[in-house]
C-alpha positions in Angstrom: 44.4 -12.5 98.1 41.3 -12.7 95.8 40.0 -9.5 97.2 43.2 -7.5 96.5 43.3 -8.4 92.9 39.6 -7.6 92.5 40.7 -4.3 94.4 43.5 -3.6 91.7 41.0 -4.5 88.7 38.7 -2.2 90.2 41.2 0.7 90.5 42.8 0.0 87.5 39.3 0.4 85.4 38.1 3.5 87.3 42.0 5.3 86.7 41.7 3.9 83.4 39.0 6.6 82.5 41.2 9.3 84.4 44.1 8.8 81.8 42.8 10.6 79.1 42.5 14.0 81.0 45.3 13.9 82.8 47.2 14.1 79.0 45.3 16.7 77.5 48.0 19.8 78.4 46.2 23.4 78.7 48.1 25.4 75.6 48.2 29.4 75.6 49.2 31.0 72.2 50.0 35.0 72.5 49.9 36.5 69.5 51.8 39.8 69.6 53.4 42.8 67.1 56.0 44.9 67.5 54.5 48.7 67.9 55.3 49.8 64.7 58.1 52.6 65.1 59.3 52.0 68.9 62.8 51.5 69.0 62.6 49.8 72.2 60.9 46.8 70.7 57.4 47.3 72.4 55.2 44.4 71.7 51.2 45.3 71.7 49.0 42.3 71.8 46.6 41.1 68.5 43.4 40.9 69.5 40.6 38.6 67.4 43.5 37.0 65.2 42.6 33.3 64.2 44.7 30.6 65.6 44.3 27.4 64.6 45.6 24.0 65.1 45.5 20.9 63.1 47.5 17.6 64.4 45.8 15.1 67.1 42.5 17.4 67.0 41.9 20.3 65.0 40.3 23.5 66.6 40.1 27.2 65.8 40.5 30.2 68.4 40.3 33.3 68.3 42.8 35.8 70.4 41.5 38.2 73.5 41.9 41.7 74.1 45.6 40.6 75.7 46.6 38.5 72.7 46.1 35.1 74.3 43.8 32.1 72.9 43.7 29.0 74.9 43.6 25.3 74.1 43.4 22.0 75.4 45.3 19.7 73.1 46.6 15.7 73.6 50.2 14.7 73.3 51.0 15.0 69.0 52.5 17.3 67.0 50.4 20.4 65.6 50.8 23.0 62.6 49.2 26.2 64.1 48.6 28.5 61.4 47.7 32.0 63.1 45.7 35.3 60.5 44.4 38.7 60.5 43.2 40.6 57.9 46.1 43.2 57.6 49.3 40.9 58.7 51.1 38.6 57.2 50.2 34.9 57.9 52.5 33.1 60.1 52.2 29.2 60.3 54.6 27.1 62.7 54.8 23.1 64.4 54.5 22.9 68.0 55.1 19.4 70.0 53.1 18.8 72.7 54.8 15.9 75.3 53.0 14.2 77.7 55.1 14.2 80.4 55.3 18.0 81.0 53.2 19.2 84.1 53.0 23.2 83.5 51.3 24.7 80.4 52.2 24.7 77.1 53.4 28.4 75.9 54.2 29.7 72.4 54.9 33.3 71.6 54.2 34.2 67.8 55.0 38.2 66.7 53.1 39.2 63.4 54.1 41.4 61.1 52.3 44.2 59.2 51.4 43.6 55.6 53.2 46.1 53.3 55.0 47.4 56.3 
């Protein structure tokens, strides 16, 4: 019996130190506009458009060629605040829960200054 407990301390400290990664949640933002013009509603991607997030952590991306920057955040609520010289700032609150096993998603469309 004394052995199993040391076995379940033992576990318990080494899992212990697996706990914090197994909350941080892998985020995508896309940042996207509507081509300017297209009835249909074509979306292009922004690329190099700042995204940052304050909350938890704070940390600043910046968008690919397909739109996309990537963080790893903990379990909070954020403000992402996403710019580009020549759109209109856009700043929004996400919620990140820890439970959730797939990756967080969030689809912003920026709009064109003066347009």
């Amino acid at each position: 019996m004394k052995h199993a407990a040391v076995l379940v301390l033992v576990l318990l400290f080494v899992l212990s130190g697996c706990g914090v990664r197994w909350q941080v949640k892998d985020t995508y933002i896309f940042v996207y506009e509507i081509e300017p013009g297209s009835p249909e509603g074509y979306v292009l991607p922004v690329p190099l458009a700042q995204v940052s997030v304050s909350g938890e952590i704070t940390a600043v991306r910046y968008t690919d060629a397909s739109g996309r920057a990537h963080f790893q955040l903990p379990p909070g609520t954020y403000t992402v605040a996403i710019t580009k010289n020549g759109y209109l700032p856009l700043t929004d609150t996400i919620v990140i829960y820890t439970l959730e096993l797939t990756p967080g998603r969030y689809v912003y469309y920026l709009a064109r200054q003066g347009g």
